[in-house]
C-alpha positions in Angstrom: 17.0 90.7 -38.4 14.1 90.2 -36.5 11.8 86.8 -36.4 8.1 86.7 -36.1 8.3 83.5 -35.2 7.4 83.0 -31.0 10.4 81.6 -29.4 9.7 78.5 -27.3 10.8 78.7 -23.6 11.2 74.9 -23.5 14.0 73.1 -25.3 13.0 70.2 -27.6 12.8 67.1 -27.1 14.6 64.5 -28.4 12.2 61.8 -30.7 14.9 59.3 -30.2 14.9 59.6 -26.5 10.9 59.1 -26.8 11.3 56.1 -29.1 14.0 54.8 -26.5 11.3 54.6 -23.9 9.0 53.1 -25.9 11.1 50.1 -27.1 12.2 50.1 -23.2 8.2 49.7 -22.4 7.6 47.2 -24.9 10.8 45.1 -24.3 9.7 44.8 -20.6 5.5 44.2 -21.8 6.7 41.7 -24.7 9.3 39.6 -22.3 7.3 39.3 -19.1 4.3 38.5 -21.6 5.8 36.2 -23.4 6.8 33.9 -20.0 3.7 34.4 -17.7 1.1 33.9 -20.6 0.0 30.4 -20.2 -0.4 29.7 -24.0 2.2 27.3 -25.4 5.2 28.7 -27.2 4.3 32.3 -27.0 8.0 32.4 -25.2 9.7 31.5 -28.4 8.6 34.3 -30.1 8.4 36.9 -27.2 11.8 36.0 -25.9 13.9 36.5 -29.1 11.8 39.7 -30.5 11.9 41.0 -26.5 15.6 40.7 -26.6 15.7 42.3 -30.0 13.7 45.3 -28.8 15.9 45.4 -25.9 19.1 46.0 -28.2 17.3 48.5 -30.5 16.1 50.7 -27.1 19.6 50.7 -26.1 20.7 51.9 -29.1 18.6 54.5 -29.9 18.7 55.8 -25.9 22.8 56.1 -26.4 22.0 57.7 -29.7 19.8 60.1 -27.9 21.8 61.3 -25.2 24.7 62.4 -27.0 22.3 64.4 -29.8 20.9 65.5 -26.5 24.2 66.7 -25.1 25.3 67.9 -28.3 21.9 70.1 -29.4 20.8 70.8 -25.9 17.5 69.5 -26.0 15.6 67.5 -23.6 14.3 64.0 -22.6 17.4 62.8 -20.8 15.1 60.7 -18.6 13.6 59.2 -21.6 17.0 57.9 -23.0 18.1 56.7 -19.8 14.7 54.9 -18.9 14.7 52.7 -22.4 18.7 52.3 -21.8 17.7 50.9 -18.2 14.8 48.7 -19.5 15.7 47.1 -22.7 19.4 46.8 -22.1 18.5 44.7 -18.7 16.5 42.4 -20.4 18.5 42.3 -24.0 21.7 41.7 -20.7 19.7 38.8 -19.3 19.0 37.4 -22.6 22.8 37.3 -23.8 23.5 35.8 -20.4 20.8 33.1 -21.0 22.5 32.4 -24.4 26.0 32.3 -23.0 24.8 29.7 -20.7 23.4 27.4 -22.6 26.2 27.4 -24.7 28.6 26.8 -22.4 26.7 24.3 -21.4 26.4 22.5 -24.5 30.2 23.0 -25.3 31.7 22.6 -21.4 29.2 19.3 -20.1 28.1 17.9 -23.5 27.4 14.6 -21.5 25.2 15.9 -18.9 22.6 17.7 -21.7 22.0 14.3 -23.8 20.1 12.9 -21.2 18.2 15.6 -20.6 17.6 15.8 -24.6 16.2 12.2 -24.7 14.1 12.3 -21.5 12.2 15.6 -23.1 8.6 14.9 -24.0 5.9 17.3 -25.8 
């Protein structure tokens, strides 16, 4: 059976792959915005939803490659770009979290006064 339909000399690309990149963008915009803004606690909303955006590019870059690998399509730069970028700062976020909880839980003592000398 013949097609009229014009085949396409490019594979397609993969939409997750391009919505990997852009979560990877973002992540990176949102985080760096959210610490070198001077306005007061824009880092406690940037941090968290930076870190968030970070997991979800991650996921969706992983997600990407193997439905590029399996459907042979394209935008394997994408994937690994918004893998690169969000799951470095969603890493350095976890590893923030790790240590202050350790630090709470191994040197109790040495936080309290740190606690009570904090000022708004």
């Amino acid at each position: 059976m013949e097609s009229n339909d014009p085949i396409s000399p490019y594979p397609p690309t993969n939409r997750h792959s391009i919505t990997s990149l852009i979560l990877g963008i973002l992540t990176v915009i949102v985080f760096c915005g959210g610490i070198i803004v001077p306005i007061p606690f824009t880092s406690f909303i940037c941090v968290p939803v930076s870190s968030l955006m970070g997991l979800f590019a991650l996921i969706y870059g992983a997600i990407s490659l193997n439905t590029i690998r399996r459907k042979n399509e394209t935008g394997g730069f994408m994937a690994w770009t918004g893998i690169l970028s969000g799951g470095f700062i969603f890493l350095c976020m976890l590893c923030v979290v790790i240590a202050f909880v350790s630090l709470f839980f191994f040197a109790p003592d040495t936080v309290q006064p740190i606690i009570e000398g904090y000022q708004l």
